[in-house]
MDTraj code that builds the backbone (N, CA, C; nanometers):
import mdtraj as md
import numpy as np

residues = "UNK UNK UNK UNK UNK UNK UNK UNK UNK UNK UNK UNK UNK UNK UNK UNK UNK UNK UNK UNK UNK UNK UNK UNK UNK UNK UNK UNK UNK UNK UNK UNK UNK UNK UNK UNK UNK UNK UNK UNK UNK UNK UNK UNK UNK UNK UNK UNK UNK UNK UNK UNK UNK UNK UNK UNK UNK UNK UNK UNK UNK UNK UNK UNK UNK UNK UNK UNK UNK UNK UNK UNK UNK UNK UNK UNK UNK UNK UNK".split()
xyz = np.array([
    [-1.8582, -0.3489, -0.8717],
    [-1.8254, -0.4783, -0.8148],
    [-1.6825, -0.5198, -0.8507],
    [-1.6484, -0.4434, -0.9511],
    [-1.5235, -0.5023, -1.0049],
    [-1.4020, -0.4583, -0.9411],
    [-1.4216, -0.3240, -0.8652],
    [-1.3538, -0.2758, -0.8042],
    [-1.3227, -0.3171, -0.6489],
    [-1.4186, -0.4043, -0.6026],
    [-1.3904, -0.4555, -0.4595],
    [-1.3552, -0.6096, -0.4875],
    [-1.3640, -0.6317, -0.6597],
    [-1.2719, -0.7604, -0.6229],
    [-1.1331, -0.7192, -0.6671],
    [-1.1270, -0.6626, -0.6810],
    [-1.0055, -0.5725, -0.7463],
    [-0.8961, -0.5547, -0.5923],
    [-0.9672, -0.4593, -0.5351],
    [-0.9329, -0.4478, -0.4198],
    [-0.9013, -0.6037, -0.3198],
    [-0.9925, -0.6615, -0.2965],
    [-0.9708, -0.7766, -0.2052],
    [-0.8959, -0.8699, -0.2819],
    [-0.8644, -0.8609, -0.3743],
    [-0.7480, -0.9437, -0.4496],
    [-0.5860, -0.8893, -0.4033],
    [-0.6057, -0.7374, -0.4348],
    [-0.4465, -0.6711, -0.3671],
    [-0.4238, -0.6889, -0.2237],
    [-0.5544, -0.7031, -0.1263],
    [-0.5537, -0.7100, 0.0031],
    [-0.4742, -0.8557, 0.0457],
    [-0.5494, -0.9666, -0.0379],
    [-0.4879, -1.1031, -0.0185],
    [-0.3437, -1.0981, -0.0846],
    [-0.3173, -1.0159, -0.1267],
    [-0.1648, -1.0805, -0.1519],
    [-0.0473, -0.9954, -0.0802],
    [-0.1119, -0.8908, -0.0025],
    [-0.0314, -0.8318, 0.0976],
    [-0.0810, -0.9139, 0.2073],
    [-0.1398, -0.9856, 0.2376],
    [-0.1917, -1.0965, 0.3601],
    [-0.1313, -1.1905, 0.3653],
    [-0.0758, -1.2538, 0.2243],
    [-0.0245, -1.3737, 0.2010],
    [0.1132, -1.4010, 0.2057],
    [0.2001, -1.2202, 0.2071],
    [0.3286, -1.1751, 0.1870],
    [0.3509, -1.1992, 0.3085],
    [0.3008, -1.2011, 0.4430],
    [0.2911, -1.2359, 0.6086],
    [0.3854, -1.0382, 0.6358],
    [0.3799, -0.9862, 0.5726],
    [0.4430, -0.8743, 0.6227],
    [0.3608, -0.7608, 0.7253],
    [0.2140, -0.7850, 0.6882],
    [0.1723, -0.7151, 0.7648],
    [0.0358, -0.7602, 0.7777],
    [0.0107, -0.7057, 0.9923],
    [-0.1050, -0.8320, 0.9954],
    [-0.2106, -0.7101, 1.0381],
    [-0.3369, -0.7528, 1.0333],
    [-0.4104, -0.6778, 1.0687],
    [-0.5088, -0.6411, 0.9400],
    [-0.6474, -0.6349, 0.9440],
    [-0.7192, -0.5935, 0.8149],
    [-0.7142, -0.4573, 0.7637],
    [-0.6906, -0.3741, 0.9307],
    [-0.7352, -0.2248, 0.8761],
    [-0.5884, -0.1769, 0.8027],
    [-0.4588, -0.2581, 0.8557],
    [-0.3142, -0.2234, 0.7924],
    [-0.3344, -0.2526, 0.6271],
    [-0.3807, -0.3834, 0.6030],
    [-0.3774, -0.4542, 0.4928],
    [-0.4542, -0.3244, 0.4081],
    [-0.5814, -0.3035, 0.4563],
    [-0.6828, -0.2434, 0.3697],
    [-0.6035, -0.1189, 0.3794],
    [-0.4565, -0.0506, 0.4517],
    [-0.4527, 0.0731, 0.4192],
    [-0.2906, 0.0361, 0.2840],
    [-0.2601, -0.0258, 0.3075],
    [-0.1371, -0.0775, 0.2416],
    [-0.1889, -0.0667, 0.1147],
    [-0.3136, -0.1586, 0.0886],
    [-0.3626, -0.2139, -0.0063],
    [-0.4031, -0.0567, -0.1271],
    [-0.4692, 0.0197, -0.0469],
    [-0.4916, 0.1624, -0.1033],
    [-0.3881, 0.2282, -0.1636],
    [-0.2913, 0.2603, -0.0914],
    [-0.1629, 0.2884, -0.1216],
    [-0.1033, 0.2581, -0.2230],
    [-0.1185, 0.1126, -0.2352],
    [-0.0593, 0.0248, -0.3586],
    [-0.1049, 0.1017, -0.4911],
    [-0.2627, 0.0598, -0.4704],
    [-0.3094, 0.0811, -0.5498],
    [-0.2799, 0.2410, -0.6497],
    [-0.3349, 0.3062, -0.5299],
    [-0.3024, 0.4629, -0.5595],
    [-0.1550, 0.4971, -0.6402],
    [-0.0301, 0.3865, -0.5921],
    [0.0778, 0.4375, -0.6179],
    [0.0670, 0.4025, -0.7885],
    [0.0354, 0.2299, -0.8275],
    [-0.0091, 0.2251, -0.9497],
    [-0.0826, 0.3090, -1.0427],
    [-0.1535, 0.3682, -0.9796],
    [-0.2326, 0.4319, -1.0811],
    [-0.1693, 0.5647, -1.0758],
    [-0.1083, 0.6107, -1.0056],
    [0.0111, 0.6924, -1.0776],
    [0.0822, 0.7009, -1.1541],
    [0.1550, 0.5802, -1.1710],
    [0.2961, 0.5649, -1.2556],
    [0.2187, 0.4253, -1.4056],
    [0.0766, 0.4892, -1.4070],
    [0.0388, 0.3795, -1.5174],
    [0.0584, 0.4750, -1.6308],
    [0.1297, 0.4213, -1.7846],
    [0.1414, 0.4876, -1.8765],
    [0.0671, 0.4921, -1.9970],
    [-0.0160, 0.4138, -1.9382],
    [-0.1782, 0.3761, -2.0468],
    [-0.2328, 0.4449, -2.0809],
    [-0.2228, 0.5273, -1.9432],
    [-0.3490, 0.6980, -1.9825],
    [-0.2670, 0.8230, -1.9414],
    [-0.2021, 0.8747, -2.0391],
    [-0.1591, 1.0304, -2.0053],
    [-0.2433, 1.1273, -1.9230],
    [-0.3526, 1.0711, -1.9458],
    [-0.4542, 1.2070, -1.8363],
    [-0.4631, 1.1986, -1.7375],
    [-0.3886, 1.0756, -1.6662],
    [-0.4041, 1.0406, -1.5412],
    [-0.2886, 1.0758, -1.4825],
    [-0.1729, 1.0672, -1.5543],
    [-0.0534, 1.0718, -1.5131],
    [-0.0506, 1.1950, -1.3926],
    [0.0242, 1.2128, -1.2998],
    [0.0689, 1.2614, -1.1407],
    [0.1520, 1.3499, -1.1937],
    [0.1516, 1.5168, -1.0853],
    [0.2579, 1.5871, -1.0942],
    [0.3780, 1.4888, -0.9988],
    [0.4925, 1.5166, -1.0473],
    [0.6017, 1.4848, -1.0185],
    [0.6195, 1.5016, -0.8171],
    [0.5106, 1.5833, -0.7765],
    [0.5046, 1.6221, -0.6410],
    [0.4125, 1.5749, -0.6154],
    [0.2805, 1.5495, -0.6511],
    [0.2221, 1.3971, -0.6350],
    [0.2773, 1.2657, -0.6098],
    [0.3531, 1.2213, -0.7049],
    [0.4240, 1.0838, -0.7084],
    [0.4945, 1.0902, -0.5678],
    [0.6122, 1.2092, -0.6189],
    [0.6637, 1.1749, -0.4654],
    [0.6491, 1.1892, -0.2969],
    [0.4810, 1.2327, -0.3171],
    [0.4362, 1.2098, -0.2104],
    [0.3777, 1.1444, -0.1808],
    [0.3111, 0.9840, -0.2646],
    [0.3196, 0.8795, -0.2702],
    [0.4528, 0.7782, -0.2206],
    [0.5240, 0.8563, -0.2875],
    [0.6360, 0.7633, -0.2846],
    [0.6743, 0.7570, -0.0618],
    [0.6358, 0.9314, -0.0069],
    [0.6998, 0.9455, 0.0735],
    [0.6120, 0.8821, 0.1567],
    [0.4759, 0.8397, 0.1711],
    [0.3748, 0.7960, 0.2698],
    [0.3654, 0.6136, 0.2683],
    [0.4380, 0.5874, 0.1417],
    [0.4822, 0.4266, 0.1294],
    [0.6155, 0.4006, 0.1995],
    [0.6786, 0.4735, 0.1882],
    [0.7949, 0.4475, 0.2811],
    [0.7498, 0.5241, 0.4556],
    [0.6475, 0.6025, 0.4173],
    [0.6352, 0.6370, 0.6340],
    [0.5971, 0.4914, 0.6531],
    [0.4933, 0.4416, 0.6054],
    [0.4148, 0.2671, 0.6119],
    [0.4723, 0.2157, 0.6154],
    [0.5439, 0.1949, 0.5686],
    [0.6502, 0.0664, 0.5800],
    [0.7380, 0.0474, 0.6715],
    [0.8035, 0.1921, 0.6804],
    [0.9035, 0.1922, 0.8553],
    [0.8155, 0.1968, 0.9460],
    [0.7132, 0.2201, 0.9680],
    [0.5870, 0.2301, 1.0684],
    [0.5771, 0.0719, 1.0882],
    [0.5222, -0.0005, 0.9684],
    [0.4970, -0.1111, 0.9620],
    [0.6018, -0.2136, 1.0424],
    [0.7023, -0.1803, 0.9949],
    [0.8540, -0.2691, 1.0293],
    [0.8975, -0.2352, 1.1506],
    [0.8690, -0.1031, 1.2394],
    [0.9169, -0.1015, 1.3606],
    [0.7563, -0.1444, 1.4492],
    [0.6496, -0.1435, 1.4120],
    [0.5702, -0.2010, 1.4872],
    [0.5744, -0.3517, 1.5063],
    [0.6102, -0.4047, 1.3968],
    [0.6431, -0.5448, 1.3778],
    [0.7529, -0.5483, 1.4681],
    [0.8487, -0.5136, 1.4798],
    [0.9831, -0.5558, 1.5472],
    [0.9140, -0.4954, 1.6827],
    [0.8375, -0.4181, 1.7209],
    [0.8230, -0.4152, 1.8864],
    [0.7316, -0.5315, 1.9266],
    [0.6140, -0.5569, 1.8121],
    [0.5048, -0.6783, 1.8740],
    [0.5961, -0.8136, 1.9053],
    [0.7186, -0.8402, 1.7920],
    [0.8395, -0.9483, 1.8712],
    [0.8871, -0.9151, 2.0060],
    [0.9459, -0.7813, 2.0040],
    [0.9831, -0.8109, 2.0973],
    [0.9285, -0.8056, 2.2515],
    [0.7563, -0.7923, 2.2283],
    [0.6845, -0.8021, 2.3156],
    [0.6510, -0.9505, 2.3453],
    [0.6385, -1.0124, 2.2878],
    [0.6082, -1.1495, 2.3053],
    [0.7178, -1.2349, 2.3577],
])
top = md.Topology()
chain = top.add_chain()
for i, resn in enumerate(residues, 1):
    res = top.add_residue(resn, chain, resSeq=i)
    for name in ("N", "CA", "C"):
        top.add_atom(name, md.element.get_by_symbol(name[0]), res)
traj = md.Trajectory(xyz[None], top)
């Protein structure tokens, strides 16, 4: 249980950022986030990411985001 308030807590504050609309975006953003954190957490060495892990985190947060930002800039300029 702790984990879906966990989750719907990161969801609302990428909801609240107005950057990106949509639940299934939010809920994939929101994963991402998460995932990227628990990569780069230094609490637990056993968890820690190969270096080609991370940065393929790093590279699917930035596809999202230009994805995100040019879908956004076409739904303007559809309206």
């Amino acid at each position: 249980m702790s984990a879906a308030r966990y989750l719907d807590g990161k969801m609302r504050e990428i909801r609240s950022s107005g950057k990106v609309i949509g639940a299934d975006r939010i809920a994939v953003m929101a994963a991402l986030n998460i995932t990227h954190d628990l990569l780069h957490r230094q609490e637990r060495p056993d968890v820690q990411a190969s270096a080609t892990t991370r940065e393929q985190v790093r590279d699917l947060l930035e596809r999202v985001d230009l994805v995100l930002a040019t879908d956004s800039d076409t739904s303007k300029a559809d309206s």
